[in-house]
C-alpha positions in Angstrom: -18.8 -14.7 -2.1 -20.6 -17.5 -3.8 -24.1 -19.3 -2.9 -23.5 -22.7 -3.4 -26.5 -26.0 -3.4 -28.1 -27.4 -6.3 -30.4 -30.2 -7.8 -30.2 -33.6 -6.2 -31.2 -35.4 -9.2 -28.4 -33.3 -11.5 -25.0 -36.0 -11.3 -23.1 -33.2 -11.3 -24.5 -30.9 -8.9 -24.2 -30.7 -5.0 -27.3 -32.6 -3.2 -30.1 -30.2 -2.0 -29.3 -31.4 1.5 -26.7 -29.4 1.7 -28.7 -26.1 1.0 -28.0 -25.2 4.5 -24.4 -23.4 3.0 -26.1 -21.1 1.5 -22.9 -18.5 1.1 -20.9 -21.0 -0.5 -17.8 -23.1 1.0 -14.3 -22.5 2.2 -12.9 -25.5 0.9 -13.7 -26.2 -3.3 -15.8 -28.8 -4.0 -15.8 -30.1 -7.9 -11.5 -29.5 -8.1 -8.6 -30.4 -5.9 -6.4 -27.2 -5.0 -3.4 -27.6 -3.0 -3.1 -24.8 -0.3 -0.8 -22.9 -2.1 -3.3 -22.8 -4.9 -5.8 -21.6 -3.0 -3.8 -18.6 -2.2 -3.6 -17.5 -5.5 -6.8 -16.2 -4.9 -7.3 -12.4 -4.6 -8.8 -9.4 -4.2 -8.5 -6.1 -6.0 -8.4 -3.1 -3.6 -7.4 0.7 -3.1 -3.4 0.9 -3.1 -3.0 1.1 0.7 -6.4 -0.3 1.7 -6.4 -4.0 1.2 -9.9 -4.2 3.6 -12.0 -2.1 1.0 -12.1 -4.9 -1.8 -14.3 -4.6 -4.9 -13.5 -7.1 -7.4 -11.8 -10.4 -7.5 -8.5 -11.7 -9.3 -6.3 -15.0 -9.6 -2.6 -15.4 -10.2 -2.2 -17.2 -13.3 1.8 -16.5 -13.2 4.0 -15.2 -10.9 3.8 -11.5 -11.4 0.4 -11.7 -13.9 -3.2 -11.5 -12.4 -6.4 -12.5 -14.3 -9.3 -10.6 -13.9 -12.2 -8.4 -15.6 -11.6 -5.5 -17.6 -14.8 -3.3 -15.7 -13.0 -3.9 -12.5 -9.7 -2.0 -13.9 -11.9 0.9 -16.0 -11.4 4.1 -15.2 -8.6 3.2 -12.5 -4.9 3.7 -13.2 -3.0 0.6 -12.8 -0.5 2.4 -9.7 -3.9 3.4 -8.0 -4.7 -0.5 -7.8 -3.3 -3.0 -4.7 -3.9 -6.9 -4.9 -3.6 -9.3 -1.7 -4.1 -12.5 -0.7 -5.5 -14.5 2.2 -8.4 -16.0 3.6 -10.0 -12.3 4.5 -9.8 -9.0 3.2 -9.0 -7.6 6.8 -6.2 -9.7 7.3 -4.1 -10.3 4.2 -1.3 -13.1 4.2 0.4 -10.7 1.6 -0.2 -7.5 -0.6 1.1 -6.3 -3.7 1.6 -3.0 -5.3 0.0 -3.5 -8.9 2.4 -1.1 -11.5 0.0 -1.6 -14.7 -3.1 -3.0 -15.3 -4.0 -3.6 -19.2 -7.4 -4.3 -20.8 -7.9 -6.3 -23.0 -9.5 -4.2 -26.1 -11.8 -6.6 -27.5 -13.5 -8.4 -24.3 -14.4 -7.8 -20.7 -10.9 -9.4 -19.5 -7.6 -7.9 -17.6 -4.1 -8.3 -16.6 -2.3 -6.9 -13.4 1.3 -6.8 -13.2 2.9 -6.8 -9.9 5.9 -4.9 -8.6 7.3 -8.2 -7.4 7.1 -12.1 -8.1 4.2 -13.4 -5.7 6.1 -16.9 -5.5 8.9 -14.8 -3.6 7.0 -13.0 -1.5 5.2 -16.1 -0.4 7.5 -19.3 -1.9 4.4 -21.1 -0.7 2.3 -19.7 -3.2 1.4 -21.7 -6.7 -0.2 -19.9 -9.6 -3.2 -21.6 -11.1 -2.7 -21.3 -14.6 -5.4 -19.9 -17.2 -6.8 -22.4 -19.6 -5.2 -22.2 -23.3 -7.5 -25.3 -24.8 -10.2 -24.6 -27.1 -13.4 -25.9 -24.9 -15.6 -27.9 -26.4 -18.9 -29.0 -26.3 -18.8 -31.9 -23.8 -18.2 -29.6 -21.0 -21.7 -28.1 -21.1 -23.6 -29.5 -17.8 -20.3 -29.9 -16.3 -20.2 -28.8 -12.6 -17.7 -26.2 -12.4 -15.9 -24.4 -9.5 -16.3 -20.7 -8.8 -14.4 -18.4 -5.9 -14.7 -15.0 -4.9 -14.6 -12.7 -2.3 -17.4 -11.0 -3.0 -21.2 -10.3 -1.0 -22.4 -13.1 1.1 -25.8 -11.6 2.3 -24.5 -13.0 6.0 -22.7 -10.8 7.9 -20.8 -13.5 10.4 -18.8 -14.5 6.5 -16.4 -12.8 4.6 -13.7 -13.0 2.5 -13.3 -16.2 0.8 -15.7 -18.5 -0.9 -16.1 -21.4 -3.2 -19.3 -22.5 -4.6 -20.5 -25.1 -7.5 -22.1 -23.8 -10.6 -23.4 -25.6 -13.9 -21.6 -24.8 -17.0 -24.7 -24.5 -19.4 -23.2 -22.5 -22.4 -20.3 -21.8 -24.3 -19.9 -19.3 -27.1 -17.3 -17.8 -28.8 -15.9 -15.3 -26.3 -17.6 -16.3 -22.8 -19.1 -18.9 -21.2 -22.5 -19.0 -19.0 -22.6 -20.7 -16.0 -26.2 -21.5 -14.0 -26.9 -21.5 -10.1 -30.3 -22.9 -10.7 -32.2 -20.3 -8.6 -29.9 -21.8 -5.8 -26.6 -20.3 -6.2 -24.5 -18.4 -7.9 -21.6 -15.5 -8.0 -22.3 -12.3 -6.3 -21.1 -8.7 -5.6 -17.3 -8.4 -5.5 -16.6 -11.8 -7.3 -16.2 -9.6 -10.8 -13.1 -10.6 -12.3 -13.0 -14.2 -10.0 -12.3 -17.4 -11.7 -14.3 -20.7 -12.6 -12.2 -23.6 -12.6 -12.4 -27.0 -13.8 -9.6 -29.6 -14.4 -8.8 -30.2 -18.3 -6.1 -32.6 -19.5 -5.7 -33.3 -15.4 -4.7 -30.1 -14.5 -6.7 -27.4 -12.9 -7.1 -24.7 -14.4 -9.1 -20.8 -14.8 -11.9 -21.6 -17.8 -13.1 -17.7 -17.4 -12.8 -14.7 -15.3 -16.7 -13.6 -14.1 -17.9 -10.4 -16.3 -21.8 -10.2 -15.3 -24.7 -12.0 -14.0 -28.5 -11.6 -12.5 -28.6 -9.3 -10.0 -30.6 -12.0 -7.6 -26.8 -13.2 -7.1 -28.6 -17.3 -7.7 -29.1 -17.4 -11.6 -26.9 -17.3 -14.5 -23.2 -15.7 -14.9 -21.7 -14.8 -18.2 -17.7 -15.0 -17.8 -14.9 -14.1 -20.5 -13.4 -17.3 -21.8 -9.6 -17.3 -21.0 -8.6 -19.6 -23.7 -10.2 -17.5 -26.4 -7.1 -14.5 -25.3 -4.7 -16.9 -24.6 -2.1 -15.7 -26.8 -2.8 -12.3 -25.0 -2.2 -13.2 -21.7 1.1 -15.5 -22.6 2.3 -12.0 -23.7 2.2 -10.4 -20.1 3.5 -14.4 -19.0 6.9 -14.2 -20.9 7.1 -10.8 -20.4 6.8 -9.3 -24.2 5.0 -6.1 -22.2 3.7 -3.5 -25.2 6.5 -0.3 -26.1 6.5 2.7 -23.0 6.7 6.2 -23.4 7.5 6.4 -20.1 11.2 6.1 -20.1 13.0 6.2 -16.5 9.7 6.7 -15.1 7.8 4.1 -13.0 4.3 3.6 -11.4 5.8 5.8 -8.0 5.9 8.6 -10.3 7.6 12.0 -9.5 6.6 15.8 -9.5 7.2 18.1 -11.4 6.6 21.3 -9.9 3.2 20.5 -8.3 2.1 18.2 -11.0 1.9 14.2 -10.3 3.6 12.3 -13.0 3.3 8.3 -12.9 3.7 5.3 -15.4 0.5 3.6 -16.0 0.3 0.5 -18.2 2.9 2.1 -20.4 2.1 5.5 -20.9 2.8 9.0 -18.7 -0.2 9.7 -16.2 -0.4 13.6 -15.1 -2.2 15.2 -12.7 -1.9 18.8 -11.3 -2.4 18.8 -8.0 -1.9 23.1 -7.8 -5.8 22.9 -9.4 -7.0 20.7 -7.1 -6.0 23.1 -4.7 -3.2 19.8 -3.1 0.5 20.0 -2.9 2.4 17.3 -5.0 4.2 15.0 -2.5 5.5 11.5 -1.3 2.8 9.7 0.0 4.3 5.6 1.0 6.1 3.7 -0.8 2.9 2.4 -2.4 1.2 5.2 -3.8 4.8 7.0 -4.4 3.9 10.7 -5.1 0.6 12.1 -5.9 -1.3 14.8 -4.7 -2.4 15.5 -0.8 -4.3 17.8 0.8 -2.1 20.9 2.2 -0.9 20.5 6.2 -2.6 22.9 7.9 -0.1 24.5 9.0 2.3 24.5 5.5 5.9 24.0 6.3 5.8 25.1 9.6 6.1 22.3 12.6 5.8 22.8 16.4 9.3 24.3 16.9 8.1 27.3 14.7 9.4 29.9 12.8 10.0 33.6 13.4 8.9 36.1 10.6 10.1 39.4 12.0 8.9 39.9 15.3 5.9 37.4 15.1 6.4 34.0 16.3 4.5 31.3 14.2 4.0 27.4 15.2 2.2 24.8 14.6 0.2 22.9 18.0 -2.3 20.3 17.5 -2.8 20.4 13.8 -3.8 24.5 14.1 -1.4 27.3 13.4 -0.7 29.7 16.4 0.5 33.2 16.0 2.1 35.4 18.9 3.1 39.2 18.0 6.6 39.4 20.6 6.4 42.9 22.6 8.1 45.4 21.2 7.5 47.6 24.3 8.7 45.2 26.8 11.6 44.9 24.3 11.0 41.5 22.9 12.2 40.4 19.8 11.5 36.8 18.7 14.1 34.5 18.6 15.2 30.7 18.0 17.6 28.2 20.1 17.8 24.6 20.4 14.3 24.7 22.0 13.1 26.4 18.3 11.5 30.0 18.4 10.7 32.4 21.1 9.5 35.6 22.0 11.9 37.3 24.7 14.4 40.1 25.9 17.6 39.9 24.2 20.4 38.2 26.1 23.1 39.9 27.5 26.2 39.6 25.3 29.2 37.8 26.9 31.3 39.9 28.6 34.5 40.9 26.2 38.2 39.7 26.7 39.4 43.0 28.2 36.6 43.0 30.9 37.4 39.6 32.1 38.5 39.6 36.1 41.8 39.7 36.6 44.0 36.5 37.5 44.8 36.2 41.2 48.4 37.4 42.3 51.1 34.7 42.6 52.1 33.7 46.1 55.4 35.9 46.1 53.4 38.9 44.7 51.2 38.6 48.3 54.6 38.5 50.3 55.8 42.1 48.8 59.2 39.8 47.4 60.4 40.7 43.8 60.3 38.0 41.3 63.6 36.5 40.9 64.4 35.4 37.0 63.3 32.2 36.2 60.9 31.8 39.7 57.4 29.7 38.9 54.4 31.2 40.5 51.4 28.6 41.4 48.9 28.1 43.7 49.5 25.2 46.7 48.9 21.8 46.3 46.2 19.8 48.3 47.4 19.6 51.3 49.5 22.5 51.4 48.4 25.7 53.2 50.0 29.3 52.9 51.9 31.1 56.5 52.8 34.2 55.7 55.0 33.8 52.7 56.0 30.3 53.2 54.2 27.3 52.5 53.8 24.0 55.2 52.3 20.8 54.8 49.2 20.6 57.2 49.7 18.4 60.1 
């Protein structure tokens, strides 16, 4: 998060008396954002685990997030979620990220999302990045920063706005100043400072570094300096793939992960890692996990000769049937077992015989074309006639 009070006798600063907020503000201070604009502030997390943050983004188009090319390094873009909300541990919305691409000449980064943020949440407005050459004039400018970084108060998290001085501009970045008051922290990497140019808010720089006091000066990577970069990823123009027919969810191939990331085929075999290739959600897609412990085999077990194997409470349990009291293991609707054969039905010709017809019992011969049965309800048998009961 961001510390936020400043110089009373600086026009452009916050007044000291409000040194009391010392983690910053909900609400920004030196720009009007609607509240849709305010959601299209993020956070960068695990795929899966939108509470475990760690760097800071902003929508700048639908499907395109803004952020800092050390917050991407050494991650592959499918391994990356992005949300959105108030708080890490209780996101309004989260996004599967299926490339992330650095830029190759300054600390500055582009997510892609699997879908259009506007139609996950038609509420939502991007805030666009800042294509105008800055100028001069801007320097002592208070400017707004947001993040959802450290806060050094542990009853505040997630998101924060805070004030900062612009007091620099080169060629590729821009330096901001908290005046030994305030400043971006921990976990704002990659978060935006906004001002309004031409009446319009809009993202001047996404944070690279700072002092490690989280109150002094922030160098951030100047958006308007890779604008034609970023409208690339905007209209779409996304560099050639290798990857063919296959997307960030990947595949296996035998037990080796295969995945698009950022346009080129991402491998990893998870038979050396001692893991099984699998589906894990339908975030991560397939990738390796950790072998059941029990492999293939489930509570209803299996039956390998005469040994009866199943799985009960995450362990694998074994049970030799006995041979000597003429077990043999076995399966049924109810899965395996260990027990004494059944006894097999009894054949056709053994069945018991059908019981005689009436005129058999009365010693009479069967006349052509005579129907045996048995009496109706109602009906009982004297001798070899039959009478309705009384």
């Amino acid at each position: 998060g961001a510390f936020a009070c400043a110089d009373a006798d600086h026009p452009t600063a916050i007044d000291q008396t409000q040194r009391a907020i010392r983690n910053g503000t909900r609400e920004p201070q030196t720009v009007t954002l609607t509240e849709g604009q305010i959601l299209a502030l993020g956070w960068l997390h695990p795929r899966g685990q939108p509470g475990a943050n760690f760097c800071t983004g902003t929508i700048i188009a639908p499907n395109v997030v803004a952020t800092a090319e050390h917050c991407v390094s050494g991650r592959t873009g499918n391994r990356i979620g992005f949300s959105v909300g108030l708080d890490p541990r209780d996101p309004a919305a989260t996004f599967v990220v299926t490339a992330a691409y650095a830029n190759p000449n300054v600390d500055a980064a582009v997510l892609l999302l699997a879908q259009s943020a506007t139609d996950v949440l038609p509420e939502l407005v991007p805030i666009h990045h800042n294509a105008t050459p800055l100028t001069d004039d801007l320097i002592g400018r208070a400017v707004e920063a947001a993040g959802f970084g450290e806060t050094y108060d542990p009853s505040r998290s997630g998101r924060y706005f805070a004030m900062v001085e612009l007091v620099r501009i080169q060629r590729t970045e821009i330096t901001v100043d908290g005046n030994g008051q305030q400043g971006i922290c921990f976990g704002d990497s990659g978060g935006p400072v906004m001002t309004e140019i031409d009446g319009e808010v809009r993202v001047l720089g996404v944070e690279s570094n700072g002092d490690g006091t989280c109150v002094d000066v922030d160098h951030l990577t100047r958006l308007d300096a890779i604008s034609d970069w970023l409208q690339t990823f905007i209209d779409g123009d996304l560099p050639e793939t290798e990857c063919g027919d296959l997307d960030y969810l990947g595949r296996c191939a035998g037990q080796v992960a295969e995945w698009c990331d950022s346009g080129q085929i991402s491998r990893l075999d998870c038979g050396q890692r001692g893991q099984l290739c699998d589906f894990v959600d339908d975030q991560r897609g397939w990738f390796c996990v950790d072998n059941p412990p029990c492999g293939d085999i489930d509570s209803l077990g299996v039956c390998d000769g005469d040994v009866l194997k199943r799985c009960r409470f995450g362990e694998l349990v074994v049970e030799v049937c006995d041979g000597e009291a003429g077990e043999v293991c076995g399966t049924d609707r109810g899965g395996a077992y260990c027990g004494v054969p059944r006894a097999p039905a009894p054949a056709d010709d053994a069945a018991p015989e059908p019981p005689a017809p009436l005129w058999a019992s009365c010693g009479r011969t069967r006349a052509a074309g005579a129907v045996a049965h048995t009496p109706a309800a109602g009906i009982t048998v004297r001798g070899c006639a039959c009478v309705r009961a009384q």
